[in-house]
Z-matrix of the N, CA and C atoms (Angstrom, degrees):
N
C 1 1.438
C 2 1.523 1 109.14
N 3 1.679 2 121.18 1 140.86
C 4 1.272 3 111.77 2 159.65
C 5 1.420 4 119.54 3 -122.00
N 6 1.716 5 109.13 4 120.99
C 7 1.444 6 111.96 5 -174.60
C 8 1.250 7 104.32 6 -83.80
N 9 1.496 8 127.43 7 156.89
C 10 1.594 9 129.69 8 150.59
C 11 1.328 10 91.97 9 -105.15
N 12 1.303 11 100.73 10 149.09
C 13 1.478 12 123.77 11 -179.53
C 14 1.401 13 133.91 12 -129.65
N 15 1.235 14 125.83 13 95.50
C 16 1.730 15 121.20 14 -162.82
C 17 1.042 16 102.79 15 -64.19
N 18 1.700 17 110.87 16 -169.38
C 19 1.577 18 116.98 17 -146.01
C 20 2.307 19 85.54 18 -113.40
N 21 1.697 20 83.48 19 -3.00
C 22 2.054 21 73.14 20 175.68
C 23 1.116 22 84.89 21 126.32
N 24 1.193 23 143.25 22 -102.97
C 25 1.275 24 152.83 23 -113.81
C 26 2.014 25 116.03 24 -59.41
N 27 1.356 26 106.20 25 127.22
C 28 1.453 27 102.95 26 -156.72
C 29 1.534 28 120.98 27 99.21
N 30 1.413 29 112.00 28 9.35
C 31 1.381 30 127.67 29 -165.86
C 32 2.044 31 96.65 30 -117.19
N 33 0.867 32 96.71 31 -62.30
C 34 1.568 33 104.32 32 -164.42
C 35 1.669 34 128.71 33 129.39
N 36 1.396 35 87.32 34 -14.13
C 37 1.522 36 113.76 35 175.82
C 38 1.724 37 136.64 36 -101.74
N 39 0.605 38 132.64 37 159.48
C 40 1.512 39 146.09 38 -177.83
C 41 1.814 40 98.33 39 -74.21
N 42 1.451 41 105.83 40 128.04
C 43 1.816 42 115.05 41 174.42
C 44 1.632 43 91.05 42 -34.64
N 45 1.533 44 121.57 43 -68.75
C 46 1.585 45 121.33 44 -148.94
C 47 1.704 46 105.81 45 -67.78
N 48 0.781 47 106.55 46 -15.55
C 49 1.414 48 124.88 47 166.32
C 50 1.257 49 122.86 48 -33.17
N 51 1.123 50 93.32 49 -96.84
C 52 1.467 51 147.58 50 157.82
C 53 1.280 52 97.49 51 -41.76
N 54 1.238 53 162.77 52 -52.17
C 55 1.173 54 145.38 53 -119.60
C 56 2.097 55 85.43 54 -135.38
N 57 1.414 56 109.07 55 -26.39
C 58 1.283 57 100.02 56 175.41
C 59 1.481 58 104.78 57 -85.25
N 60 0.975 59 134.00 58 -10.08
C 61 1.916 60 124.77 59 -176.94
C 62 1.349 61 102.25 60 -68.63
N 63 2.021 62 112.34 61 -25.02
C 64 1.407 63 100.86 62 -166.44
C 65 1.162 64 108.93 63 -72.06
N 66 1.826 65 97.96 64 -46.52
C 67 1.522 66 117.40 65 -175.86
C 68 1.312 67 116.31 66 -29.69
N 69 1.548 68 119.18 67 -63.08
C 70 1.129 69 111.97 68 -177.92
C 71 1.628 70 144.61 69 -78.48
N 72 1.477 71 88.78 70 -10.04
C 73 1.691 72 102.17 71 177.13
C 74 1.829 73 93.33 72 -86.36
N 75 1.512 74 112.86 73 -14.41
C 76 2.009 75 99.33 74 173.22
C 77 1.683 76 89.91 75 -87.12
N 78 1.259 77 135.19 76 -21.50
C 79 1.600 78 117.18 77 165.25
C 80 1.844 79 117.66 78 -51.34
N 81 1.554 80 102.49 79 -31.53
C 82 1.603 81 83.56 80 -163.69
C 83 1.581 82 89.36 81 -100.55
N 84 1.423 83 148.19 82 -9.77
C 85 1.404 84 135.18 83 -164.43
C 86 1.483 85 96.94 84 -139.64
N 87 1.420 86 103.35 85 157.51
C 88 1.702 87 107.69 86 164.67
C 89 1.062 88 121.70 87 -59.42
N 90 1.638 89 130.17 88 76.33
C 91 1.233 90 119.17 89 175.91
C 92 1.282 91 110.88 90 -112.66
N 93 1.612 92 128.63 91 154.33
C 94 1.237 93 121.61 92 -163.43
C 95 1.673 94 84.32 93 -149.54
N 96 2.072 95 103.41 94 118.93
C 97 1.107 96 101.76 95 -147.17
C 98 1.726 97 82.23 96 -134.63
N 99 1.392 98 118.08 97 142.18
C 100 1.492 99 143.70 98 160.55
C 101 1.197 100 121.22 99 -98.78
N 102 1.473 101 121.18 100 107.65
C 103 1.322 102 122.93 101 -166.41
C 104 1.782 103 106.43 102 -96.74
N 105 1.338 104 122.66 103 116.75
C 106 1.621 105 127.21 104 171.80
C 107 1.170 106 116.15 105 -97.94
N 108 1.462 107 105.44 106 132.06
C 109 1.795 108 115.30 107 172.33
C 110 1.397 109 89.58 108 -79.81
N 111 1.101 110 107.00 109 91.36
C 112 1.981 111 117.47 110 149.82
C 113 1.873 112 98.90 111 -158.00
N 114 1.497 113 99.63 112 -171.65
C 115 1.502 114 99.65 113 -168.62
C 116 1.971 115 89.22 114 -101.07
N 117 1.588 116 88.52 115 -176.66
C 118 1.341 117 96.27 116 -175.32
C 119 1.044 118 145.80 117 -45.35
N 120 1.881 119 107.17 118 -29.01
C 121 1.441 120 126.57 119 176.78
C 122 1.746 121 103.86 120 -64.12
N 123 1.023 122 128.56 121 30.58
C 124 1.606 123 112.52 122 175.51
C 125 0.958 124 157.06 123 -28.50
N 126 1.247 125 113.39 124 -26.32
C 127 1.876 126 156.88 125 160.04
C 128 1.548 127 101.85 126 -49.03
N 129 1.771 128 118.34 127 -47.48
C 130 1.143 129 136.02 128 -169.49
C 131 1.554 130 104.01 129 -80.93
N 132 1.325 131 119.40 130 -58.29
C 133 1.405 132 130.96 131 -166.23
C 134 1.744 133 114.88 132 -79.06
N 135 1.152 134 90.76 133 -48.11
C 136 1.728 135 83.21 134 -177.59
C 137 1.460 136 96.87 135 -130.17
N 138 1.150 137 142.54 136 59.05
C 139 1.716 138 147.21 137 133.24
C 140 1.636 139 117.03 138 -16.12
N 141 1.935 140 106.26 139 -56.02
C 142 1.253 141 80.24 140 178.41
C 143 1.899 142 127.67 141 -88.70
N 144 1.384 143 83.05 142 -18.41
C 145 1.879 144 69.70 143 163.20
C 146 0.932 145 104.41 144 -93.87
N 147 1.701 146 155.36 145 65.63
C 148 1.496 147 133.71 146 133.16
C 149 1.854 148 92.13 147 -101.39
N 150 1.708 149 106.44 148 -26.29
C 151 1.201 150 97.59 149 -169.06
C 152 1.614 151 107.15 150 -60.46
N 153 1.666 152 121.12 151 -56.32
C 154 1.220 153 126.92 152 170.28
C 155 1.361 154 117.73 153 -20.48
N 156 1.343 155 109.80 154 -65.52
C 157 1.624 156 109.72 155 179.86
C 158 1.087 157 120.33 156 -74.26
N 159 1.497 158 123.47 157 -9.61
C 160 1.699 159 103.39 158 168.84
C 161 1.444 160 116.67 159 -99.55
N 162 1.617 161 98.35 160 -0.09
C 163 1.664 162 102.03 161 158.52
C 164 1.485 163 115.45 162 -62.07
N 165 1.237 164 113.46 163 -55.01
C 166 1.486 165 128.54 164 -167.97
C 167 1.500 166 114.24 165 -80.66
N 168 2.229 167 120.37 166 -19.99
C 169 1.517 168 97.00 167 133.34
C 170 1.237 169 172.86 168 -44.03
N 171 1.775 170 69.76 169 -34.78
C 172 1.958 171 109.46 170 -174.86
C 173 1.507 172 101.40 171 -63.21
N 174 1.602 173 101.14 172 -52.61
C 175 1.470 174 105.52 173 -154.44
C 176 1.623 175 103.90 174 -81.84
N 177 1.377 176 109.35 175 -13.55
C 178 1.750 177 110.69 176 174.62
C 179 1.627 178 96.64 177 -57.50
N 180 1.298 179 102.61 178 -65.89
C 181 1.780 180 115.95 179 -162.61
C 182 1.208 181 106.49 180 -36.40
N 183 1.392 182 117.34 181 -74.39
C 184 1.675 183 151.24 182 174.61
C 185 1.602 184 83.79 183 -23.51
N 186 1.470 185 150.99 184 -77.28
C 187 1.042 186 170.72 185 -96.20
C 188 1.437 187 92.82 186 -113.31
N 189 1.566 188 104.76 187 -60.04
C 190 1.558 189 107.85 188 -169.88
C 191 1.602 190 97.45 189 -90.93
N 192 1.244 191 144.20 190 58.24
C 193 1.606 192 129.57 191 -154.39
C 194 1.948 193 74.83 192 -134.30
């Protein structure tokens, strides 16, 4: 899986917070996670680099398939 992950804000929580819930749920599963200084809406703020990188997931997987 690849999460993007904001920096918190719009959450209720603290960045380190926030940024450790990911940490540890990528400890128990393959997750391979990109953390962005923007707020939660991410989809909104940085679209074109999540698109970039889930091009260049796709095509890792596809690669390693």
């Amino acid at each position: 899986m690849l999460f993007f992950v904001s920096n918190g804000k719009g959450t209720g929580l603290s960045r380190e917070k926030w940024e450790n819930i990911f940490k540890q749920y990528s400890d128990i599963l393959d997750v391979q996670l990109i953390f962005l200084d923007a707020s939660h809406y991410l989809h909104n703020i940085e679209s074109e680099r999540i698109a970039l990188e889930s091009k260049m997931f796709i095509e890792n997987v596809l690669k390693n398939d």
